[in-house]
N, C-alpha and C positions, 0 to 999 in steps of 0.2 A: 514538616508541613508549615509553611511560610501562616505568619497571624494575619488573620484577615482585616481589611483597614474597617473602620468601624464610620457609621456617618459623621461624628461625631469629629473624629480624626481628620478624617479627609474636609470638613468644613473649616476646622485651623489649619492643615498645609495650605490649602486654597486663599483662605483670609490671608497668609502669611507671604507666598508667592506674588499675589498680586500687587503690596508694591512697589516690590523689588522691577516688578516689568514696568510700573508707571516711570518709576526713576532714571532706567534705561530708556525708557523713549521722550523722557523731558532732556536727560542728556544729550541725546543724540540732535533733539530740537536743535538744544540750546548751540552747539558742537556747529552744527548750519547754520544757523545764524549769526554766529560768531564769525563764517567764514566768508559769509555772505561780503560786508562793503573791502575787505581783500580781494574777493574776485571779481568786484566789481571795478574795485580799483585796477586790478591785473589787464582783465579784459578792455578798459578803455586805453592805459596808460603803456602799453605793451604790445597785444595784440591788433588795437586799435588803429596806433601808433605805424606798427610793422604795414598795415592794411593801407593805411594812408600811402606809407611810402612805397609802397608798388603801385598805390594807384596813379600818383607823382610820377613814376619814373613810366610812366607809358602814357604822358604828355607834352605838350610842347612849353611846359613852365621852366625857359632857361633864362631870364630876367629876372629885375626884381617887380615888375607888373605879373601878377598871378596869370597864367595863359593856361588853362586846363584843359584845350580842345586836345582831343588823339589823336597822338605820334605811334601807338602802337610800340614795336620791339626798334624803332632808329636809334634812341637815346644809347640801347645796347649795342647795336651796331657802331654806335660813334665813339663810346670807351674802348669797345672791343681790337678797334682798329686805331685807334691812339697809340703815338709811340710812349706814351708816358703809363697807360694803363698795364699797355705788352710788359714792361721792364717789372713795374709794381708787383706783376703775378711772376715773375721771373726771380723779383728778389722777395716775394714770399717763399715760394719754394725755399731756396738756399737758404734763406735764415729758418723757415720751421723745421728741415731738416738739417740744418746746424745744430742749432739749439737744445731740440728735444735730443739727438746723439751726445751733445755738452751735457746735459742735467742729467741724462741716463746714467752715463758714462763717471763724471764725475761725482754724481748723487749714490750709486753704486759703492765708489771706494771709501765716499766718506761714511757710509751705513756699516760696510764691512769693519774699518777701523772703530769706530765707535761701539761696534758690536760686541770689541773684546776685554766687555767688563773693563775698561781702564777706571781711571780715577777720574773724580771730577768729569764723570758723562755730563751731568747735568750741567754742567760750564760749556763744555763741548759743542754739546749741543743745541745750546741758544745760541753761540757762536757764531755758528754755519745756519741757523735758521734767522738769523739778525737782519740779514740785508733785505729778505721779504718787508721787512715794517717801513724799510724806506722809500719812501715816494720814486717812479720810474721819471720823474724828471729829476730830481734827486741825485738818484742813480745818473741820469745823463748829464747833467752838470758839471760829476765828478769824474766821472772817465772821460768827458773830454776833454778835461784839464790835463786828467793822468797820461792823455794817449796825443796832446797836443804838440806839433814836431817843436814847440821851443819850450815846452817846459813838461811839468811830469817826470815820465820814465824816459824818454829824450834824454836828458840830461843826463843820465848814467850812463845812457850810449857815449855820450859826446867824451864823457867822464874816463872810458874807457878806451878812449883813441878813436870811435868808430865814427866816420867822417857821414856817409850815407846812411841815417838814419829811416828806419818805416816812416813812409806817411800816412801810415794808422787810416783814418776818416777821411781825408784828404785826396785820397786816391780815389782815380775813376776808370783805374787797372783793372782786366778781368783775369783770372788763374781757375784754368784756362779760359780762352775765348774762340768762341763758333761764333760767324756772324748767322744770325737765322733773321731773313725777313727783315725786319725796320729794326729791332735788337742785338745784340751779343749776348750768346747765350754761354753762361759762365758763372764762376764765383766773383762779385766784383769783390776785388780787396776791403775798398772801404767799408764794407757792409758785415766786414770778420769784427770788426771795434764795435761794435752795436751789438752782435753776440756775443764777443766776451762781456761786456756788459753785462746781459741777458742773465747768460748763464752766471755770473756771480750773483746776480742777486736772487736766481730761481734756483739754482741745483739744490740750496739747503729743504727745497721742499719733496723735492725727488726724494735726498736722505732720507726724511722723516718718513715717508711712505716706506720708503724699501727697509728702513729699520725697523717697523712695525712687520711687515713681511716675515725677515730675516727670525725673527720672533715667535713668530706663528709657526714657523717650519718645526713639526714634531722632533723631538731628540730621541725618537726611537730609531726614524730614520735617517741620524747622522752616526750613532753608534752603531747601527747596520751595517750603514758604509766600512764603520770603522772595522770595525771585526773581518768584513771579507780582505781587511787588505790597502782600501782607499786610500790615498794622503787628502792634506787638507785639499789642493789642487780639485784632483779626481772629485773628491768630496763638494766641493760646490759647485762644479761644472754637469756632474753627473746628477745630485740630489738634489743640493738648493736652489739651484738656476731653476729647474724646470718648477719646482712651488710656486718662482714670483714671476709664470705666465701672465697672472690675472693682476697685479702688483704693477708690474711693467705696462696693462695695456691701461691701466685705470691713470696714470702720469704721463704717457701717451697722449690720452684721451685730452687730460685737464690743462697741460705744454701745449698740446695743440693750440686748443679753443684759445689759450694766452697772445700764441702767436698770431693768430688772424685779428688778435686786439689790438696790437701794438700799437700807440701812438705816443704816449709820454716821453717814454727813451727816443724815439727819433726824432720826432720836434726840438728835442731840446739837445741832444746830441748831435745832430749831421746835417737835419731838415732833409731835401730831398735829395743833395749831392751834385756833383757835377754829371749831367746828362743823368740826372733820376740815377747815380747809383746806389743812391740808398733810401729811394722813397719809397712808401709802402703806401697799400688799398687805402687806410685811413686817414694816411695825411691828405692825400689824394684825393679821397671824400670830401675831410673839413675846407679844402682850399676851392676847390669847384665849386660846393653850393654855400661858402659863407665869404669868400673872396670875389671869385668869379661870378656869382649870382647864377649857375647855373644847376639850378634844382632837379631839375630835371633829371639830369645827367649825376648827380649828384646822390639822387635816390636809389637810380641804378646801379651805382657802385656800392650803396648801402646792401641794396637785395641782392648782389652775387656775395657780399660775405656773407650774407643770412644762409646763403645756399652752402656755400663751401664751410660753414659754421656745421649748420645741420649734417654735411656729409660727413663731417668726423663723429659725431655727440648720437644721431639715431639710432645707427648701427648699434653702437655702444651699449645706450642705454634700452634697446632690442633686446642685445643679448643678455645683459641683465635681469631683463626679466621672465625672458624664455629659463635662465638657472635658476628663477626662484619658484619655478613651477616643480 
C-alpha cells in the first residue's frame, strides 16, 4: 500500500516545483527575445529583399530613372525569348549535371580510398578538402592559366609533338549539336574547363560527405555479405551503395543549390564566351541590371533562380521532415 502524501509533503513538492516552471518560462521568454531583432533582421533583409524583387520585375523599371508602373509577366516574356537567356538555361543544365555526376563520381573514389584506414588520413584528407577554402575566383584565375592554349597544360601538349592542341575555354564548339530554335542544343566544349574547375574545387566536399556515410554503414552488414559469399565488388554494390541513398540525395541537394550560384568561377574564368557559350543566369543577372540598367528584366532573372533554387531545396527539405516524423 503506497504512503499517503501527507499536507505537509505535498506543500514542499509544490514550493519546490514551482520554480523550476518560473525558469522554464523566463527561459523560453528570454530564448524569443533573443530571436526577435534576427528575425527581424531576416524578414526585412531577405524576405523583404526577395518581395522587392518580384515586385521590380513586374514593372517597367529598365532605366536607371525608377519607372514602377505595371508591366505585369512582359519583363519574362522578354528574357524568356532572349537568345542569351535560351543558352544560359541550356548551359545550366549541362554544367549542374556535369558537375554534380564530377563530385559524385569523383567524391565517391576519393571516400572509398581514404576509407581504407591508410596512413596519414588526416593528411589526406585536408588535401582533397583544401580547394573548398579557395576563393571561386581564385579557382578561376588558376585554371585559366592551367587551360590557356599558350601556356599551362598546353605546353606539354606542344612538349609532346602534339601540334592541335584543346581549346579548353576558347571554344564555342558543341559535342554534340541540335540546332533547337534560336540555340544549339548541346554540350558546348568551352563550358567542360569551368567544370573541371568546379569539380576540383568541390568533389573534396562530396568526399567528406560520403566518408561520413561509408562510416555509418553497420559492419554487421558488410560481414553478412561476407559470410554469404560477396567479394568486395558485390559488397558495395549490393550493401553499401544502397545505405548512401540519403548520402547521395543530401550532395545532390547542396551541388545543386552551388550550381544555380555560380558566378565567381565564370566571371573570372570565361565571362560569357563566344555566342554565350559559357554564360550563366548570374552573370546574366549582374550585367543587365548593373550594366544595362535594366532592373526590371534583371529582377526577373533573379526570381526564376529563386524558383529553380526552390525546386531542388523544398522537395528536399519536405522529405526530411516527413522522416522525422
Amino acid at each position: 500500500m503506497a504512503n499517503p502524501v501527507t499536507p505537509a509533503k505535498a506543500t514542499r513538492q509544490t514550493t519546490v516545483r514551482k520554480p523550476a516552471r518560473r525558469i522554464r518560462g523566463w527561459d523560453n521568454r528570454m530564448a524569443f527575445f533573443t530571436l526577435i531583432p534576427s528575425l527581424i533582421l531576416l524578414g526585412v533583409f531577405v524576405y523583404g529583399f526577395i518581395a522587392w524583387s518580384g515586385y521590380v520585375s513586374l514593372t517597367n523599371w529598365n532605366s536607371l530613372i525608377p519607372t514602377l508602373t505595371w508591366a505585369g509577366l512582359r519583363n519574362y516574356a522578354t528574357i524568356f525569348s532572349s537568345f542569351r537567356f535560351q543558352s544560359d538555361l541550356r548551359n545550366l543544365v549541362v554544367f549542374t549535371v556535369l558537375f554534380i555526376a564530377g563530385d559524385l563520381v569523383i567524391g565517391m573514389i576519393l571516400a572509398l580510398l581514404v576509407d581504407q584506414k591508410i596512413r596519414a588520413e588526416g593528411l589526406f584528407r585536408s588535401i582533397f578538402i583544401y580547394p573548398m577554402a579557395i576563393s571561386m575566383v581564385v579557382t578561376g584565375v588558376i585554371w585559366s592559366w592551367i587551360l590557356n592554349p599558350t601556356t599551362g597544360i598546353n605546353l606539354f601538349f606542344h612538349a609532346l609533338g602534339f601540334t592541335h592542341v584543346p581549346e579548353w575555354f576558347l571554344s564555342s564548339r558543341f559535342a554534340p549539336s541540335v540546332h533547337l530554335g534560336q540555340i544549339d542544343i548541346g554540350i558546348p566544349v568551352g563550358l567542360l574547363a569551368v567544370v573541371i574547375a568546379a569539380v576540383w574545387q568541390m568533389s573534396g566536399f562530396a568526399m567528406a560527405v560520403y566518408l561520413g556515410g561509408l562510416r555509418s554503414v553497420p559492419e554487421e552488414l558488410k560481414e553478412a555479405a561476407r559470410i554469404d559469399g560477396a567479394g568486395p565488388w558485390r559488397t558495395f554494390w549490393s550493401v553499401i551503395l544502397p545505405q548512401l541513398k540519403g548520402t547521395t540525395a543530401t550532395i545532390v541537394v547542396i551541388q545543386a543549390a552551388a550550381s544555380l550560384k555560380v558566378f565567381g568561377l565564370i566571371y573570372a574564368m570565361t565571362g560569357s564566351g563566344q555566342d554565350f557559350s559559357t554564360d550563366m543566369p548570374n552573370l546574366n543577372m549582374f550585367q543587365t541590371t548593373f550594366q544595362g540598367d535594366a532592373f526590371a528584366q534583371g529582377a526577373a532573372i533573379a526570381i526564376v533562380l529563386l524558383l529553380l533554387m526552390a525546386a531542388f531545396t523544398v522537395p528536399y527539405v519536405l522529405s526530411m521532415l516527413r522522416g522525422e516524423r
